[in-house]
C-alpha positions in Angstrom: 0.0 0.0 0.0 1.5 3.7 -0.9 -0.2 6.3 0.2 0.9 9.5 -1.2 0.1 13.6 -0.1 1.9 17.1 -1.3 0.5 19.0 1.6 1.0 22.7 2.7 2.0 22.6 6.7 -0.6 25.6 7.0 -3.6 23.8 7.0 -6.8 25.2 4.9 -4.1 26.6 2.3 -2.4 25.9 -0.3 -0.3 28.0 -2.1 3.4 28.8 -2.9 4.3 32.2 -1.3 8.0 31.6 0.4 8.9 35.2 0.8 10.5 36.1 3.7 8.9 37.5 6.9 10.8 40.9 6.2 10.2 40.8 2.2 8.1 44.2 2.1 10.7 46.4 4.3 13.3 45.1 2.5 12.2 46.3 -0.5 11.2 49.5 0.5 14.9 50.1 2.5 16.7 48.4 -0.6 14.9 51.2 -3.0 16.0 54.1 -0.5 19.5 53.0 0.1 19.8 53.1 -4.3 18.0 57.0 -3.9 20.7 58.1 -1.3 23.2 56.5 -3.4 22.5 58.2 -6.4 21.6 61.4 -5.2 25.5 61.1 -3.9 26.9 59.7 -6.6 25.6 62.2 -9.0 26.6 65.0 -6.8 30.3 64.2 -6.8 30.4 63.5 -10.5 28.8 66.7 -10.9 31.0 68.5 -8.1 34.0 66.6 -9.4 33.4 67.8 -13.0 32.9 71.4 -12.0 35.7 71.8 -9.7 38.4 69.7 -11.6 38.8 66.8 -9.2 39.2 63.5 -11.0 38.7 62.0 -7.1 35.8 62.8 -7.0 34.5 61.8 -10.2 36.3 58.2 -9.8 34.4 57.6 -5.6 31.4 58.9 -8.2 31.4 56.3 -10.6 32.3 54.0 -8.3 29.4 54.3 -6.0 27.3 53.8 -9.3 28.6 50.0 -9.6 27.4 49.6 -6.1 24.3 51.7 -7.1 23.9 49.1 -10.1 24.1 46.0 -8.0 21.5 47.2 -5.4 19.4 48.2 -8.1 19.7 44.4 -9.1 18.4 43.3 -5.5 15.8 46.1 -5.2 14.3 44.6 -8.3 14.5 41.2 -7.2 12.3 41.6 -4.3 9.9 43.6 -6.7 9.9 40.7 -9.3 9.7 38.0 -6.8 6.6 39.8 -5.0 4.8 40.9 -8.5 4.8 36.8 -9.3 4.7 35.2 -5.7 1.5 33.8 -7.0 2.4 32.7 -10.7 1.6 28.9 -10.8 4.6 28.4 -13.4 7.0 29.0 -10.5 6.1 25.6 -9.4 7.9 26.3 -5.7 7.0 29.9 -5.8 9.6 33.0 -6.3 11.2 32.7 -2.9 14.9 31.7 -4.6 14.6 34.5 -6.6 16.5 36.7 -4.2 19.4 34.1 -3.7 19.4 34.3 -7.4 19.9 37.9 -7.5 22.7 38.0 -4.4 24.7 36.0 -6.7 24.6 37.8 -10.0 25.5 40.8 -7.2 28.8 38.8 -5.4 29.7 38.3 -8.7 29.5 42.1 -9.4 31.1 42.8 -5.8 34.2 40.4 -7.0 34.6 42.5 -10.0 34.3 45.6 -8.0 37.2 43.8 -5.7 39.2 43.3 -9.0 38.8 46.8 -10.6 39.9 48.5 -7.3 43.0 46.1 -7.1 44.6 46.5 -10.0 44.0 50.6 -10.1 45.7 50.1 -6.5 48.6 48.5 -7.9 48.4 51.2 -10.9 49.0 53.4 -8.9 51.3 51.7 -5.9 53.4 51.4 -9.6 53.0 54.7 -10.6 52.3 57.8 -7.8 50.4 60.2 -8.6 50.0 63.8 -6.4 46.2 63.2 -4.2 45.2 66.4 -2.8 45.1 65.2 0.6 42.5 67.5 2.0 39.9 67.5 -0.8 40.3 63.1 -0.6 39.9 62.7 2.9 36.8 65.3 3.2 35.6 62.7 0.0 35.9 59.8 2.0 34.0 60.9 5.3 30.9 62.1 3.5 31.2 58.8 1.7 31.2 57.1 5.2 28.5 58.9 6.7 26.4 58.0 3.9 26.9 54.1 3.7 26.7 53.8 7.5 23.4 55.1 7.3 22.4 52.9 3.8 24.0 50.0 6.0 21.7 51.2 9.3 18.8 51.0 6.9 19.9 47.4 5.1 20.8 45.5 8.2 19.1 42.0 9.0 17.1 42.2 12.2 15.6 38.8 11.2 18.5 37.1 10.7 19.4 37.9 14.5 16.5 37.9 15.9 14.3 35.4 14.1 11.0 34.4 15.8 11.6 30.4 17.0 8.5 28.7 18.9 11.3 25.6 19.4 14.4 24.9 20.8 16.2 24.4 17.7 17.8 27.2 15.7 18.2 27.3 12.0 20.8 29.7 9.9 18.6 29.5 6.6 15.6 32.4 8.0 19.0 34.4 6.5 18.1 36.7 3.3 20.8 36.6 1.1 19.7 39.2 -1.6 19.2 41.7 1.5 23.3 40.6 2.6 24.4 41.1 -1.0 23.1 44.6 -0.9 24.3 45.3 2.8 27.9 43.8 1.7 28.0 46.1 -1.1 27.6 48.8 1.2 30.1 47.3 3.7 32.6 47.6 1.0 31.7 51.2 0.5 32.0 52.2 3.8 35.2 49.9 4.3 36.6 51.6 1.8 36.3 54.9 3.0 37.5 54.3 6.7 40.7 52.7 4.8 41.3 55.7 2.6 40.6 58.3 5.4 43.4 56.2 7.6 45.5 56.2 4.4 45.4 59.3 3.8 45.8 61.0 7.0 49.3 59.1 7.4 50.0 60.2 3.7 49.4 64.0 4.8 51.2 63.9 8.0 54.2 61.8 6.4 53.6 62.4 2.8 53.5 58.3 2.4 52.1 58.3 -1.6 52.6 55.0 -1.6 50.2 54.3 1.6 46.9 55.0 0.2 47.2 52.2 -3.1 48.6 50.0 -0.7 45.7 49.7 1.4 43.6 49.8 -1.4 45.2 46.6 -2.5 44.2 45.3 1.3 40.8 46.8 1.0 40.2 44.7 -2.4 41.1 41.6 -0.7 38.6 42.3 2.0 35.9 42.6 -0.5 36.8 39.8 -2.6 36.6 37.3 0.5 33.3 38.8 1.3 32.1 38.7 -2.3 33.5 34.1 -2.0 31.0 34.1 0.9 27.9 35.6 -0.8 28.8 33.4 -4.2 29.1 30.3 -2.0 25.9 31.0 -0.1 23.3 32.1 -2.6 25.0 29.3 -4.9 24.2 26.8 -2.3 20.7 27.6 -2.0 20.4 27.6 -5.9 21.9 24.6 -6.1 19.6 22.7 -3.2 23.0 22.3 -1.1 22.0 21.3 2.7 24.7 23.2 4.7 26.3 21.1 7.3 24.9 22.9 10.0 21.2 22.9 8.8 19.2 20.7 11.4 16.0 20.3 9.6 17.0 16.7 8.0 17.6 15.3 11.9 14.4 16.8 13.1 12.3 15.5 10.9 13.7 12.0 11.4 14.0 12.4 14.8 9.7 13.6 14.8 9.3 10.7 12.2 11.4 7.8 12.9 8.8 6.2 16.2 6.7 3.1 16.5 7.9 1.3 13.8 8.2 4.2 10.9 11.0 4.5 9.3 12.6 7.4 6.5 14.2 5.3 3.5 14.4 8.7 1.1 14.3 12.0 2.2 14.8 15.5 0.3 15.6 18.9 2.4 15.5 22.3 0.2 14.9 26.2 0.7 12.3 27.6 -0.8 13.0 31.1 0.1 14.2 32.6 3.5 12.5 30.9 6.7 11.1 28.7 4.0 12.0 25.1 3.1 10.5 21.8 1.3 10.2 18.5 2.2 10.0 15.1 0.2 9.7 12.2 2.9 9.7 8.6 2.2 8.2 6.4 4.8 8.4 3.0 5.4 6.2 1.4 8.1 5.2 -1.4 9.9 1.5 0.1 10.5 1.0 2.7 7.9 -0.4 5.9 9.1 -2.6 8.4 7.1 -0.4 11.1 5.6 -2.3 13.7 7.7 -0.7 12.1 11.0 2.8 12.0 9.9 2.2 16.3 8.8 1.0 16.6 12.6 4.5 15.0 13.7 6.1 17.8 11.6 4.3 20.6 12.6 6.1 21.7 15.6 8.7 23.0 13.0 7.8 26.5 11.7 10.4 26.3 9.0 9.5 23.4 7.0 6.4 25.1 4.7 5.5 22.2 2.3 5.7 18.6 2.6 5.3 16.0 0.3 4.8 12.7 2.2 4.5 9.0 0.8 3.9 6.1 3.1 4.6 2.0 1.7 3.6 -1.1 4.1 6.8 -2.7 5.1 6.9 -6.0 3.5 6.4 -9.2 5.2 
């Protein structure tokens, strides 16, 4: 006998909506952080036109890239929410932001690239740097991106609600990291130039400012692996080594008798994952009982159960 059930945990309901708890602020914050970033980014480019200063027009243009990527994740979330209900997404649009942080990690890495070799361009090759003009530059820059980053940070990943003991990682939004690591970098940027170029004004170190620049890339490009090797995992269905939801459900399955011989553990957006659970059992239960066993976990949003009579 095989008795088989896709069923929602939420009983009554039925559909595929896996967007996260904080998906509507996060868009909203996502789309402000890109208007304070252009409004700044087209003030020094105009500023830096007008007045001459080729440092200004370059931290201009380079706050468009990150400008670019956020715009990626702001429309993400807005794509993702416009077609939450499309049945063609057959698991919903939930991944959709993972998908986006990774087309932006790969824009962060060649952000990391770009600002490495015009480090070492210039490490090769001094140039004079108006010391006063770059550092005042680089604090408005940082006053800026520590307010975008105020605005992007991940209360939910922190302080996720939890009704049981257990605590997962996955509740994490990666598209809302990828645009709060872009403006990371920004600001880490900034706080290293200001440093750098303080020490080259009192000691007239030229060399000091490329040199941290070079440090500063390798910063970002670490940070850019980490997004790339997160968002790729959830693309790619990868169960991270410390994701608990495969030994709960065993441990809320495997009693009496019943025993898991298949079982499939995915995200489906963040806070969200999917189940496929192959029971084998000495006394068959209705799928319905075995969706009660799993209900105590708040993570797991759509199960498909099938049950087969051990044989004889």
């Amino acid at each position: 006998m095989t008795q088989n059930q896709s069923t929602h945990l939420e009983s009554g309901s039925h559909d595929h909506v896996f967007l996260g708890d904080n998906h509507a602020r996060n868009e909203r914050r996502t789309w402000l952080v890109i208007i304070l970033t252009t409004v700044m980014m087209v003030a020094e480019i105009i500023a830096g036109t007008v007045y001459g200063s080729m440092a200004l027009v370059a931290d201009g243009w380079h706050m468009s890239t990150h400008a670019a990527a956020m715009l990626i994740a702001a429309l993400a979330y807005l794509y993702a929410r416009k077609h939450a209900r499309n049945p063609r997404f057959t698991f919903g649009t939930g991944k959709f932001g993972d998908l986006a942080a990774f087309a932006s990690a790969v824009v962060l890495a060649l952000i990391a690239i770009l600002i490495g070799w015009e480090s070492f361009l210039r490490l090769t090759n001094p140039i004079p740097i108006n010391f006063p003009q770059a550092i005042s530059i680089a604090v408005v820059g940082l006053a800026v991106n520590l307010i975008c980053a105020w605005l992007l940070r991940d209360d939910h990943a922190h302080h996720g609600h939890h009704d049981h003991d257990h605590h997962h990682t996955h509740a994490h939004d990666n598209n809302l990291q990828a645009a709060y690591v872009h403006v990371l970098a920004d600001a880490l940027t900034s706080v290293l130039a200001i440093g750098a170029l303080t020490a080259g004004s009192l000691y007239g170190w030229l060399w000091l400012d490329p040199a941290i620049g070079i440090v500063g890339a390798l910063v970002i490009a670490n940070w850019s692996w980490g997004l790339i090797r997160n968002a790729g995992g959830v693309l790619l269905d990868y169960v991270p080594s410390n994701e608990d939801l495969p030994e709960e459900i065993r441990t809320a399955i495997e009693l009496e008798g019943d025993v898991i011989t298949d079982l499939h553990v995915w995200q489906l957006g963040p806070g969200h994952h999917g189940a496929i659970v192959s029971i084998i059992s000495d006394h068959p239960e209705a799928p319905s009982s075995y969706r009660a066993k799993l209900s105590h976990i708040h993570d797991l949003s759509h199960v498909t159960v099938e049950v087969e009579q051990k044989a004889a």
